[in-house]
C-alpha positions in Angstrom: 0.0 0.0 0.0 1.7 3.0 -0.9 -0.2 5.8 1.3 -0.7 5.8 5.0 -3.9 3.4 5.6 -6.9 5.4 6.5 -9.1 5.0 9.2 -12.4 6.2 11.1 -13.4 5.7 14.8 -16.5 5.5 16.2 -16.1 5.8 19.7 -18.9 8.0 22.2 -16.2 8.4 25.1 -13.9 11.3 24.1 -10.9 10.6 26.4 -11.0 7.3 25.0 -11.3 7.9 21.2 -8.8 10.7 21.6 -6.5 8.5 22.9 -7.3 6.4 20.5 -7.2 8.3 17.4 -3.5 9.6 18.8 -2.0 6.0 19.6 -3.2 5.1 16.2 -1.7 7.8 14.3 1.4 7.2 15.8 1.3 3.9 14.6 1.5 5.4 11.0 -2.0 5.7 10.3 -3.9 8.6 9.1 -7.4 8.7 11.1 -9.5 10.8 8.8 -12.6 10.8 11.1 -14.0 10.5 15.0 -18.0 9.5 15.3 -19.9 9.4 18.6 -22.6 7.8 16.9 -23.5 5.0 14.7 -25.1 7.3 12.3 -22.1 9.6 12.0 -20.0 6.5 11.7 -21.7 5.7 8.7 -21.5 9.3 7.1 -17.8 9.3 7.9 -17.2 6.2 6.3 -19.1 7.2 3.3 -17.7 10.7 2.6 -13.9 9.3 4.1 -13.7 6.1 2.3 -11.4 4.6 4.9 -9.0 1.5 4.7 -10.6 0.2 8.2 -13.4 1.6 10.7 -12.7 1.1 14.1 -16.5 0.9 15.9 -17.2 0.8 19.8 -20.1 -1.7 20.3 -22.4 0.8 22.1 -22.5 4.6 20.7 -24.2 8.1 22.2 -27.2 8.1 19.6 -28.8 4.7 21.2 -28.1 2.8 18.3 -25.7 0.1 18.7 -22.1 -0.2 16.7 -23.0 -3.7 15.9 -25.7 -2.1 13.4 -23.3 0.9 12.1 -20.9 -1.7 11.4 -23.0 -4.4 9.2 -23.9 -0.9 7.2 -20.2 0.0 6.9 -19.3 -3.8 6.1 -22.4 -4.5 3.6 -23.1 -1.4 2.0 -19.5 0.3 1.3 -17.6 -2.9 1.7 -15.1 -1.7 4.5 -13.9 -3.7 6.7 -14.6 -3.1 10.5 -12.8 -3.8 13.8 -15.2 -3.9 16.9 -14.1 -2.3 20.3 -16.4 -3.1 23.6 -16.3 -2.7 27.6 -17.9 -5.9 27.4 -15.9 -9.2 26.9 -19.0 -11.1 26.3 -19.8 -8.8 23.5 -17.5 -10.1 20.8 -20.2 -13.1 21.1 -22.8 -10.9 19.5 -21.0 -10.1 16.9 -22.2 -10.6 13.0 -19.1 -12.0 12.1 -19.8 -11.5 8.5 -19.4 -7.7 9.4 -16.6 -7.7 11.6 -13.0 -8.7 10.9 -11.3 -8.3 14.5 -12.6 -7.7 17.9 -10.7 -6.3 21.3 -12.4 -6.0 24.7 -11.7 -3.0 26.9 -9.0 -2.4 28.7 -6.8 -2.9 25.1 -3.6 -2.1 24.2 -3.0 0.1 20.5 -0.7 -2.8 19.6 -3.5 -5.3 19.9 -5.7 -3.0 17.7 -2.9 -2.2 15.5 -2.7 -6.1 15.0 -6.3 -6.4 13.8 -6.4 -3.1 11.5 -3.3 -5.0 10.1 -5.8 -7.6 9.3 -8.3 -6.1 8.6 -6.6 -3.9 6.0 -5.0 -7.8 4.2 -8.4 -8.7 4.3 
């Protein structure tokens, strides 16, 4: 790949999608949008394009990540790496949808691993 992978993250806690979106682009990515809902998520990923979207299971608007993602995977055919509090969450996911999941409290190398993937994929 010969530019910096893009990425989006959909995240409703700022202090952690900051960090995030900082740990990430010091990993040599370019993180071309931050959504604190699933509906954003999905407008991001439209007008942005990304490589990968990073999406938090549960987001600020009600709806849940699970749904922004299937729309990101299915409908613009980006792959999608699910982040959760929950560690029993990963069991709900459409796995169709989602190429990677990592339960709260994560490291950035262990979701620089599955972007990796995610972006082979």
């Amino acid at each position: 790949m010969d530019h910096k992978p893009r990425l989006i993250v959909a995240e409703d806690d700022p202090l952690i999608a900051w960090a995030v979106r900082v740990g990430l682009a010091d990993q040599g990515y370019e993180v071309c949008g931050w959504a604190d809902s699933g509906r954003e998520a999905v407008r991001l990923a439209e007008l942005h394009r990304p490589d990968v979207a990073v999406v938090d299971f549960g987001l600020a608007d009600g709806t849940d990540g699970m749904a922004a993602a299937r729309e990101i995977s299915s409908r613009l055919g980006i792959p999608v790496v699910m982040c959760s509090e929950d560690a029993g969450a990963g069991d709900c996911a459409d796995e169709a949808a989602v190429v990677g999941w990592v339960s709260r409290p994560y490291r950035i190398s262990d979701l620089n691993r599955l972007i990796a993937a995610a972006i082979r994929h």
